[in-house]
C-alpha positions, 0 to 999 in steps of 0.5 A: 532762901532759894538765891543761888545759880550753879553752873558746873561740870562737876555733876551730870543732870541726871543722876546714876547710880551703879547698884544693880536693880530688877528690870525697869518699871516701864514708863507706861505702867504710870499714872498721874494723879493730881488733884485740881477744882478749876484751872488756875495759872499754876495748874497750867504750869503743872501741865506744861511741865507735865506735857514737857517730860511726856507725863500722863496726868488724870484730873480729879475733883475738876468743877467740885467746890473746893473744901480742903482748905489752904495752906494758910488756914487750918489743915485739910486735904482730906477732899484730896483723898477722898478723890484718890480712894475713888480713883483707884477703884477703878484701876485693876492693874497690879503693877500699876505705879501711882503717882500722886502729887499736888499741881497748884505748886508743883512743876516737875523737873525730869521725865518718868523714866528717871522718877520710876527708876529712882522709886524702884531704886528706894527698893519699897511699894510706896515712897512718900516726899519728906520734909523737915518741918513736922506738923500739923501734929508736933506732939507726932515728932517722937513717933517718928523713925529715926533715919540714919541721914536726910529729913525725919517727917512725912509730907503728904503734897506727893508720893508714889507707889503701886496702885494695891499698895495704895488702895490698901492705905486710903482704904480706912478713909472715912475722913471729911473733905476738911479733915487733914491728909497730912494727919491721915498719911502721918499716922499711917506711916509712925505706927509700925505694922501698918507702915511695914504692910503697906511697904512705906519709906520717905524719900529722905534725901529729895531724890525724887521729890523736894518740897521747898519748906524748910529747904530753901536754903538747900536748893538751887537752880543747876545749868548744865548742857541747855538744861536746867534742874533744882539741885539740893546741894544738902544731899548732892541729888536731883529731884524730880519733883518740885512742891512749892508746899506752904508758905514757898509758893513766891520760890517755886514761881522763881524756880518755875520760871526757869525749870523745865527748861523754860529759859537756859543761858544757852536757848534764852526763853523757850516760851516766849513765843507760845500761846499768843494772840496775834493782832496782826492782820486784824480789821480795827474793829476787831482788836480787843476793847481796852480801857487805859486807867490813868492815875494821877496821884501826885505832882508828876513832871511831864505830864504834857508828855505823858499824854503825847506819848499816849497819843502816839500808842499804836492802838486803834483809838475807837478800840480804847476807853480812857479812864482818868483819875486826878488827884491834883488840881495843879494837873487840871489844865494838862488833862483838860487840854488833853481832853479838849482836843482828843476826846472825841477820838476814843471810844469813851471817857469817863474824868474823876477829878479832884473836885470829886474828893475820891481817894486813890485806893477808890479810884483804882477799883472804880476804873476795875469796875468799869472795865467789869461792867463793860462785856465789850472789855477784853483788858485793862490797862493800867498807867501811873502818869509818872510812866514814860511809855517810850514804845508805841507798841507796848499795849499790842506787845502785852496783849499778844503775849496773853498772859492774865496779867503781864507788866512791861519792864520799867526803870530808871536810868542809871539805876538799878530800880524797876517797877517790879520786885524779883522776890519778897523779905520776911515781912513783905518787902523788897528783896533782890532775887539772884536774877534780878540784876541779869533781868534789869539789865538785859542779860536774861531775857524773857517772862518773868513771874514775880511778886510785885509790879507797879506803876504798869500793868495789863489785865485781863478782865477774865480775870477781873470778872473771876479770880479777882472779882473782889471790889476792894482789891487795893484796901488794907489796913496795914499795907500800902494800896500796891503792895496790898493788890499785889498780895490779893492777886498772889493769894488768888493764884494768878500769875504776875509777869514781867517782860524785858522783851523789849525796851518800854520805857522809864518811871520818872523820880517826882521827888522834889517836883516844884509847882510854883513855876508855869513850866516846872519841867524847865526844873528837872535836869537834876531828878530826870535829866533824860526826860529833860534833854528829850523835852528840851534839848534839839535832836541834832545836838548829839552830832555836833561833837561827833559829826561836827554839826557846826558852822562858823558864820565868821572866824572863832564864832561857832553856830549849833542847835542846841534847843528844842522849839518847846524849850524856847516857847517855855523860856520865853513863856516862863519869863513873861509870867514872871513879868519882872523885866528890868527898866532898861537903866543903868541903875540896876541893883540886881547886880554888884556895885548897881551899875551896869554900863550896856543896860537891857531890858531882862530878866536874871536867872537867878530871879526865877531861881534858875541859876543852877540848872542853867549852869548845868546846861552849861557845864553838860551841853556848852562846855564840851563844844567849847573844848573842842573849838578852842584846843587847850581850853578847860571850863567848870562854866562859871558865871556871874550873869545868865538873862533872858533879854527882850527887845522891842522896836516900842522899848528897847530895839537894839543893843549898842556895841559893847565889850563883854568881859567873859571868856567866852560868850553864848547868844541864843535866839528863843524867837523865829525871825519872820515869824515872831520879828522881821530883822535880827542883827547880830554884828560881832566885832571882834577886838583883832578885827574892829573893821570886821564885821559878822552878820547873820540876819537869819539866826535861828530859833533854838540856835546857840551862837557862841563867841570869845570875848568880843564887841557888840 
């Protein structure tokens, strides 16, 4: 497969030969010819390749009904040369040299000069591509010239020769729009009196074209000087030409991303910048209608957030449609809270829930439809609720690079996984393209045209309307739902990418998602500990250790943020639902021996299964502070008792002095003095200063207060 990148200074770019040849075609006595009925986004390639290298192309078949078949189903092609036998009627110039090649699945690689002296270097009046693989005649095979060394068979995606020559072979043609070129072409070329009148011979060692089936093994991309060019290492040449014939069309969309010169090590992506469309200086009511498909599909962590960030996207909200589809009941509230406070906001709304009994596949052509229906929808925006758009600019970033349809590059921390796949194994699934890890992780940056997205996406509803009108776009009876859009999209010809311009954001892991809690996402340090400490871990934390962002209210007692607003609202919240609070006695049988000599009135960690994630907290966010603070010490945050601890002046008011027998101790108020109570008293007595006392009548929320061994 198409795999390898070869740097080297070992061959020039382009090829030279020291045989003595008549004097140059020159490069205005060539024509290009190609046959395309609309304009699909590989015919777009084929042009910007073309316009690239100074190629002069003529279209034919533009607006015909396309009848020639495809590569996967039956042969035919026989349209094409129809078209090219009317074509030359009208060229009268002897020494005209035809160029004639496919342009779905071509991209050229090198400019005229180099195909035509490489064609008179062939020393014949037509030079067909070659290719490994003979068909669609195999019974043709002994027919066949032997050649002394390269590839044996004719292929009918491209060749080259002078206009008489070619008129004279296409002047038999009598064939239906659904007949076979290849067959037609193949025949020419095995009988013998008709292939020496004509002057054909193969270009057997891909010095001119390369079809890539049956080659993927002998191609790979060759960076040299700024430049980049396909190398065949089987033969050592050069190709000018590209045909991504047959099954090869994901292989020429990853060499096509690259040549010619689209992206090099040296000028990174070179086409980034073309053809966008700028929202910048536009009224509101001039950006283009959107309609944001939400999907919910499953138990997702952070869905509050998912919701807040969608709040927060830079993107006029009258300019917006929401769609939203929830699967799961335990979500109700999220989305109903979202809706309560926010709906008026946006254009429209349109709520599938789960009462509706509508399955995802469904869903996701539904919110297709919506958009088609509606003529004011420009796009549609596609979001599974396990996305963390961190950037708010990520829907204008999409649309401004106007792509049909485009992705933002998605991850998951510490891990080399994405949201898209940088190629395909034989059975359709995940393979790892050669650039795939210098993409992920930012050393090749750029547009990407690949085989698979997922989770995220922006469409254009011109193609929605067109190209992929198909209602059931998601059905299929042997793939899943994603696999089975992207595989439609592939075979309709339109183009997937994905950018890593910028930082987007991340995918979260929904494995092992509880629901049985009120707030489950106190639950996922573990699965997404990224999105964890944003959620519940205070913004200044990370300059206590490097700015010393501490104060020391008392000697040896230490005082930093440690949590967020919401991660007490949800500790506080998540104990009272609970509701099991100790009687406040000595008798507590929570605890080994059933006694316990300074009573509270509380709640233990390990009653709301909690344990494990608070040793995590302290083992990641409290131990490095009490290593620094006390020089020498080394702690793996060992305990026996963490508890939330309630006090009421009607209950339990205070606590009385006590001694703590721990290393250390933490304290942290999960309530605002003012606020939630009038008076906190927190008198630490430490045992080397009994007449010592430290007061801190203000002890704020989301505060952690930490302490050697003391009395209370």
């Amino acid at each position: 497969m198409i795999s390898a990148h070869h740097r080297s200074n070992k061959h020039t770019i382009t090829e030279l030969t020291a045989a003595v040849s008549p004097a140059l075609i020159g490069t205005g006595d060539l024509l290009v010819l190609t046959v395309a009925s609309q304009e699909t986004d590989g015919f777009r390639r084929f042009l910007r390749s073309a316009k690239h290298f100074n190629y002069t192309i003529k279209v034919l078949g533009g607006g015909e009904t396309w009848e020639g078949g495809d590569y996967i189903s039956p042969p035919g092609g026989g349209q094409k040369v129809r078209l090219l036998k009317s074509a030359l009627e009208d060229i009268q110039e002897e020494n005209k040299v035809i160029l004639f090649v496919d342009s779905y699945d071509v991209i050229f690689s090198s400019g005229p000069k180099e195909l035509l002296k490489k064609f008179q270097q062939a020393k014949h009046r037509v030079v067909f591509s070659a290719e490994t693989l003979i068909w669609p005649d195999r019974h043709l095979e002994d027919k066949h010239p032997h050649v002394r060394e390269g590839k044996r068979f004719l292929g009918a995606g491209g060749f080259i020769g002078y206009a008489p020559n070619l008129k004279k072979m296409v002047s038999d043609w009598s064939g239906a729009d659904s007949d076979s070129d290849q067959l037609y072409f193949t025949k020419i070329y095995i009988n013998p009196e008709k292939r020496k009148s004509i002057n054909i011979t193969l270009d057997s060692k891909c010095r001119l074209f390369q079809n890539l089936h049956g080659a993927l093994d002998e191609v790979v991309l060759k960076f040299e000087d700024g430049r980049v060019r396909a190398r065949n290492v089987l033969y050592d040449t050069l190709p000018v030409i590209i045909h991504g014939n047959g099954p090869t069309k994901l292989q020429i969309n990853y060499l096509g991303n690259y040549i010619p010169n689209l992206w090099t090590f040296e000028t990174g992506c070179t086409i980034c910048n073309e053809n966008l469309r700028p929202l910048s200086g536009l009224q509101e009511s001039e950006y283009p209608v959107v309609v944001i498909g939400i999907f919910i599909q499953q138990p997702t962590p952070f869905v509050t957030v998912f919701f807040e960030r969608l709040l927060n996207l830079k993107y006029p909200k009258n300019r917006i449609q929401l769609f939203i589809y929830n699967q799961e009941s335990h979500h109700e509230p999220h989305v109903r809270t979202f809706l309560e406070y926010h709906e008026s906001e946006y254009q429209g709304v349109k709520l599938i829930g789960p009462e509706e009994d509508i399955d995802p596949v469904t869903s996701r052509n539904i919110g297709f439809e919506m958009c088609r229906d509606n003529i004011d929808c420009e796009y549609f925006f596609s979001i599974d609720v396990d996305v963390v758009l961190k950037n708010e600019d990520t829907l204008r970033i999409l649309i401004e690079l106007n792509k049909p349809f485009i992705a933002p590059m998605m991850t998951k921390p510490g891990r080399l996984w994405t949201n898209f796949w940088g190629a395909l194994s034989a059975d359709g699934y995940y393979a790892r393209s050669e650039d795939y890890v210098d993409i992920v992780q930012g050393h090749r940056v750029g547009l990407w045209n690949v085989p698979y997205v997922s989770h995220i996406f922006l469409i254009k509803a011109d193609a929605l309307r067109t190209d992929l009108k198909d209602p059931d776009l998601f059905e299929s009876a042997t793939l899943d739902p994603d696999m089975a859009f992207c595989s439609k999209v592939r075979n309709k010809g339109v183009f997937m990418f994905v950018t890593n311009m910028h930082t987007y954001g991340r995918v979260l892991s929904t494995e092992n998602y509880q629901t049985n809690h009120l707030h489950n996402d106190l639950w996922q340090m573990f699965e997404n500990p990224v999105e964890w400490e944003e959620r519940y871990i205070h913004e200044n934390y990370s300059k206590v250790l490097k700015d010393a962002f501490i104060e020391t209210p008392c000697p040896d007692v230490y005082w930093f943020p440690v949590f967020t607003d919401v991660a007490c609202k949800h500790l506080i919240e998540e104990m009272e639902h609970f509701g099991q609070w100790s009687g406040g006695g000595n008798v507590d049988n929570r605890i080994q021996g059933g006694y316990e000599n300074v009573p509270t009135i509380d709640i233990h960690m390990n009653q709301i299964g909690y344990e494990k994630e608070w040793h995590k907290f302290l083992l990641d966010y409290v131990a490095p502070v009490t290593e620094q603070m006390y020089p020498g010490y080394y702690t793996r945050a060992q305990f026996d008792l963490a508890f939330v601890v309630r006090y009421k002046p009607d209950e339990q008011p205070a606590l009385r002095p006590h001694h703590d027998a721990s290393t250390f101790t933490i304290n942290i108020a999960l309530n605002q003095v003012g606020i939630d109570y009038q008076v906190s008293e927190n008198t630490l007595s430490r045992i080397s200063h009994r007449m010592h006392f430290c007061v801190d009548r203000d002890m704020g929320v989301e505060h952690l207060l930490i302490t050697r061994a003391q009395c209370f």
